[in-house]
C-alpha positions in Angstrom: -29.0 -18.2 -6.7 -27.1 -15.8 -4.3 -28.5 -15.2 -1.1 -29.1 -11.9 0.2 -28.6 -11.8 3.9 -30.2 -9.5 6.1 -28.6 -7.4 9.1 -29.3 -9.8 11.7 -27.9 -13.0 9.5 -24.7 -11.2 9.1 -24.6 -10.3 12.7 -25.0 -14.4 13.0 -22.0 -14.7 10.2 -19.8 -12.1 11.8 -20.0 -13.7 15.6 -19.1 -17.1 13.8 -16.3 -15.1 12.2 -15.0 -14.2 15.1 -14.9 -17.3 16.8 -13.0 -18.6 14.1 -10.0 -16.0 14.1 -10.0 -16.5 17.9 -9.6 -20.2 17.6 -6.3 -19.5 15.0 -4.9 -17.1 17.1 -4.4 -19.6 20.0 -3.6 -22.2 16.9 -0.9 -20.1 15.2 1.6 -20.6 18.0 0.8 -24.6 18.0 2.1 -25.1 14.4 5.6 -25.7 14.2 8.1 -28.4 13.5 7.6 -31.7 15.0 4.0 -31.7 15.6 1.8 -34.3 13.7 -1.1 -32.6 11.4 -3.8 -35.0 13.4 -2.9 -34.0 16.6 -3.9 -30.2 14.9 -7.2 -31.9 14.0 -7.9 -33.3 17.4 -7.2 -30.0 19.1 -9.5 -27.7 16.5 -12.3 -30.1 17.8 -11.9 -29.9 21.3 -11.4 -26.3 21.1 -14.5 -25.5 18.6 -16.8 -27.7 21.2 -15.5 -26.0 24.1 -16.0 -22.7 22.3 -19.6 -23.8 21.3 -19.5 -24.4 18.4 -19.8 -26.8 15.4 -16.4 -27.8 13.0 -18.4 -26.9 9.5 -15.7 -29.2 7.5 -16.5 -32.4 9.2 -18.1 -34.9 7.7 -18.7 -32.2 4.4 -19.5 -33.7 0.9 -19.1 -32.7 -2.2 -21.0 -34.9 -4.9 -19.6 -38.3 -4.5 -16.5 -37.6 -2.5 -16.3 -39.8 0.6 -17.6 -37.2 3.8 -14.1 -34.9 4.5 -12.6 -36.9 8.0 -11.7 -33.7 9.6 -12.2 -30.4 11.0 -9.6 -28.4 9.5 -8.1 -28.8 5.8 -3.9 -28.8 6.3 -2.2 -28.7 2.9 1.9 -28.6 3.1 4.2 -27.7 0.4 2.9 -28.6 -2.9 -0.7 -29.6 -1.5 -2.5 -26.3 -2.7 -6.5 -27.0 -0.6 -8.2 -29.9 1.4 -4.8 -31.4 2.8 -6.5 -34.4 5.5 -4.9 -34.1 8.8 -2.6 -37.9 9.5 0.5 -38.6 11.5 2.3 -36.7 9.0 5.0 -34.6 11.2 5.5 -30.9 10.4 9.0 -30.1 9.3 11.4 -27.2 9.8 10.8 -25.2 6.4 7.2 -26.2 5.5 4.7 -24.1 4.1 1.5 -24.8 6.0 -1.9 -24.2 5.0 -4.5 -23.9 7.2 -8.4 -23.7 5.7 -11.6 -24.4 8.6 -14.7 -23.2 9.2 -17.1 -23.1 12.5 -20.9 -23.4 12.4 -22.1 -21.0 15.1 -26.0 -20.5 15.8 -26.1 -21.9 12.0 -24.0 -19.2 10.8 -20.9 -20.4 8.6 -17.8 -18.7 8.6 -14.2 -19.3 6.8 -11.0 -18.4 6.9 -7.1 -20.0 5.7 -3.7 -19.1 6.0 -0.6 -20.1 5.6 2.0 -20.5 8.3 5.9 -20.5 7.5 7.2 -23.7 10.0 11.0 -22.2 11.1 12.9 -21.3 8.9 11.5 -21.2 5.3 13.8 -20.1 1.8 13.3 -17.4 0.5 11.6 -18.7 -2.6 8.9 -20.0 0.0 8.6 -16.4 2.1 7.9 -14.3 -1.2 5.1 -16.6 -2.7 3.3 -17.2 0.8 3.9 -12.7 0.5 2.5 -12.5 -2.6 -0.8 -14.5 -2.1 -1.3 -12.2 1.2 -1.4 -9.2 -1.0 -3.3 -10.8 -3.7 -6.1 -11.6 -1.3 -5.4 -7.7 0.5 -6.1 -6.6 -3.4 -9.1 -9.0 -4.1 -11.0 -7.2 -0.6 -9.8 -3.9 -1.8 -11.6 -4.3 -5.1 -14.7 -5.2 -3.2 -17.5 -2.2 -3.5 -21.1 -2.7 -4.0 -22.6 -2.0 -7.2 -19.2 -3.2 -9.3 -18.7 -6.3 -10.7 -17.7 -9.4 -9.2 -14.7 -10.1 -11.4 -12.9 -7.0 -10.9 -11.4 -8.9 -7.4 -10.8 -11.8 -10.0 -8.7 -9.0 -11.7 -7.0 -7.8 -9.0 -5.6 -11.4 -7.6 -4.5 -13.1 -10.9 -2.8 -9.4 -12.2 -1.1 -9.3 -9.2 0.1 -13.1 -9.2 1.3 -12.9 -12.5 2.9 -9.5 -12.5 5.4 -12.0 -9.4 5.5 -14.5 -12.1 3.4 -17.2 -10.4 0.7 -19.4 -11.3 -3.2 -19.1 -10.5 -5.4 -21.9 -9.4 -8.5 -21.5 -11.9 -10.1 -25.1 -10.6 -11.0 -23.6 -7.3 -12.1 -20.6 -6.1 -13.8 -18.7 -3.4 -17.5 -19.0 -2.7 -20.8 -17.7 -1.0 -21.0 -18.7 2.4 -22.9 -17.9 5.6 -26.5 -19.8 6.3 -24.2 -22.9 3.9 -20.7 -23.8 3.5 -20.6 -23.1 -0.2 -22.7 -21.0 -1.8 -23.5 -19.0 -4.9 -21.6 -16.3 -6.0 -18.5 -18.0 -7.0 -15.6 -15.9 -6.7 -13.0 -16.9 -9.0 -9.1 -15.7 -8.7 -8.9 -15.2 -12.7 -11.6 -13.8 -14.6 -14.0 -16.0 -15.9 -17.8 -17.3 -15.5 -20.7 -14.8 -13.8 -20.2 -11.4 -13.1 -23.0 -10.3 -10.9 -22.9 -7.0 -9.0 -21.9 -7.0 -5.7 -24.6 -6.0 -4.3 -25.5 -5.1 -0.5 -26.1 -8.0 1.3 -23.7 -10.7 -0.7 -21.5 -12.9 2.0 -18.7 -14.6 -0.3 -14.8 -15.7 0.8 -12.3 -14.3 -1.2 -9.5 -17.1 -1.3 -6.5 -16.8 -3.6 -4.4 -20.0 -4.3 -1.1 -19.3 -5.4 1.5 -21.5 -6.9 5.5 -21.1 -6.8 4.8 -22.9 -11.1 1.7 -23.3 -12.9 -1.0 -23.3 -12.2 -1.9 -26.6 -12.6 -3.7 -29.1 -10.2 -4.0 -32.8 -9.7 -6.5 -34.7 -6.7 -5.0 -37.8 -5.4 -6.6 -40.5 -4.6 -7.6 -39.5 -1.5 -10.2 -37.4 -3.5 -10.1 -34.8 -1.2 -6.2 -33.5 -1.4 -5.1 -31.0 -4.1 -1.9 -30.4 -5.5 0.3 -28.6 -7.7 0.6 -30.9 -11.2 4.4 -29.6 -11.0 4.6 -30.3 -7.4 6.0 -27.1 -6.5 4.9 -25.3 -3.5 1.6 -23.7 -3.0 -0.1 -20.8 -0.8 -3.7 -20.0 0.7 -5.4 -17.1 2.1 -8.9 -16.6 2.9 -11.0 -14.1 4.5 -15.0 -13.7 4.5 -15.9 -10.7 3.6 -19.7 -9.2 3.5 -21.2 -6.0 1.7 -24.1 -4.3 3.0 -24.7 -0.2 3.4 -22.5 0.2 0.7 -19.6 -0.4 2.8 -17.2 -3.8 2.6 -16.5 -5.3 5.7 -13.8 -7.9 6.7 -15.7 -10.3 8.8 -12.4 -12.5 10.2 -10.1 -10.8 11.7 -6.6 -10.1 9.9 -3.8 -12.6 11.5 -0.5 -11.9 9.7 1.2 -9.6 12.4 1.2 -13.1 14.5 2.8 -14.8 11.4 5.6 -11.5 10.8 4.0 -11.3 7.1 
């Protein structure tokens, strides 16, 4: 069932929302070559606390999946979503994604992206540039009273139109009073196609692969990867529809990134 939030629960979402894009911006900077992912994990906790709020990822379960041991989700390379922060180091020419949420006054937001570490190829730059745009065209297709699917539309035409492969295992979500919620908001088009309607809180999250779009878990049960192992990218905002109008409730980060 979708749930209809009022003004005052999406003034709750947005505040969390904003927190959240804070916390990146003074993260960005920290991701580059050399750093270990856990020492990324330890620092998003101290700074969520400090900020006052809750890391929404920690200790998250998903039917019988052990309790995810972090805060944030960072998937390199050919890990597409739900990368587990370890004393793996960042290298010079990694694609990095970022995923995390923050539980504020229990308000839920979310948000990813995907940092280039130094010097990336060029192969690299174009898809991380290309799932940017498909998430810029999934918002733009946001308007209450359409259909859902039409974002679905707008992310996987624009993917393959590049020649790259969409993730159709995962997709974006409700969210706002929980984590994940209903409507899900697939990058191809396929299942439900509610209207969007005023009130609906959802993430809009392309995953785009450099191959197929293929997928694997590892045994981890938490990480995802390409079934090719070629190199993925992620972008997520939460976006919320009430008065007829589409709003972008995290703030936009690429200008720090030079997308």
């Amino acid at each position: 069932m979708i749930k209809l939030k009022n003004e005052k629960q999406i003034e709750g979402i947005r505040k969390s929302c904003k927190m959240l894009s804070a916390m990146y911006r003074e993260l960005i900077p920290l991701v580059k070559p050399g750093i270990q992912t856990i020492d990324i994990d330890m620092w998003v906790r101290d700074w969520i606390k400090k900020a006052g709020g809750k890391p929404a990822f920690l200790g998250y379960k998903v039917r019988k999946t052990p309790p995810y041991p972090a805060a944030i989700c960072i998937s390199i390379n050919e890990e597409v979503i739900h990368g587990i922060p370890a004393k793996r180091r960042i290298r010079e020419g990694d694609l990095v994604s970022l995923d995390c949420g923050i539980v504020l006054g229990g308000f839920i937001s979310d948000q990813a992206i995907s940092i280039e570490a130094g010097k990336v190829s060029k192969e690299v730059h174009d898809l991380n540039s290309v799932t940017l745009e498909c998430l810029r065209r999934g918002i733009e297709a946001v308007k209450a009273g359409d259909r859902l699917l039409q974002i679905a539309r707008a992310v996987e035409g624009h993917a393959l139109s590049c020649g790259y492969g969409v993730v159709h295992e995962f997709c974006g979500h409700g969210v706002g009073l929980s984590l994940h919620e209903d409507p899900q908001v697939p990058n191809y088009p396929h299942g439900p196609n509610p209207k969007m309607s005023n009130g609906m809180v959802f993430a809009i999250e392309p995953m785009i692969n450099m191959g197929s779009g293929d997928v694997e878990i590892l045994e981890d049960e938490w990480t995802i990867v390409t079934a090719d192992r070629m190199v993925s990218a992620h972008w997520e905002h939460t976006v919320a529809v009430f008065n007829g109008q589409t709003e972008v409730l995290t703030d936009p980060l690429e200008q720090l990134l030079n997308m």
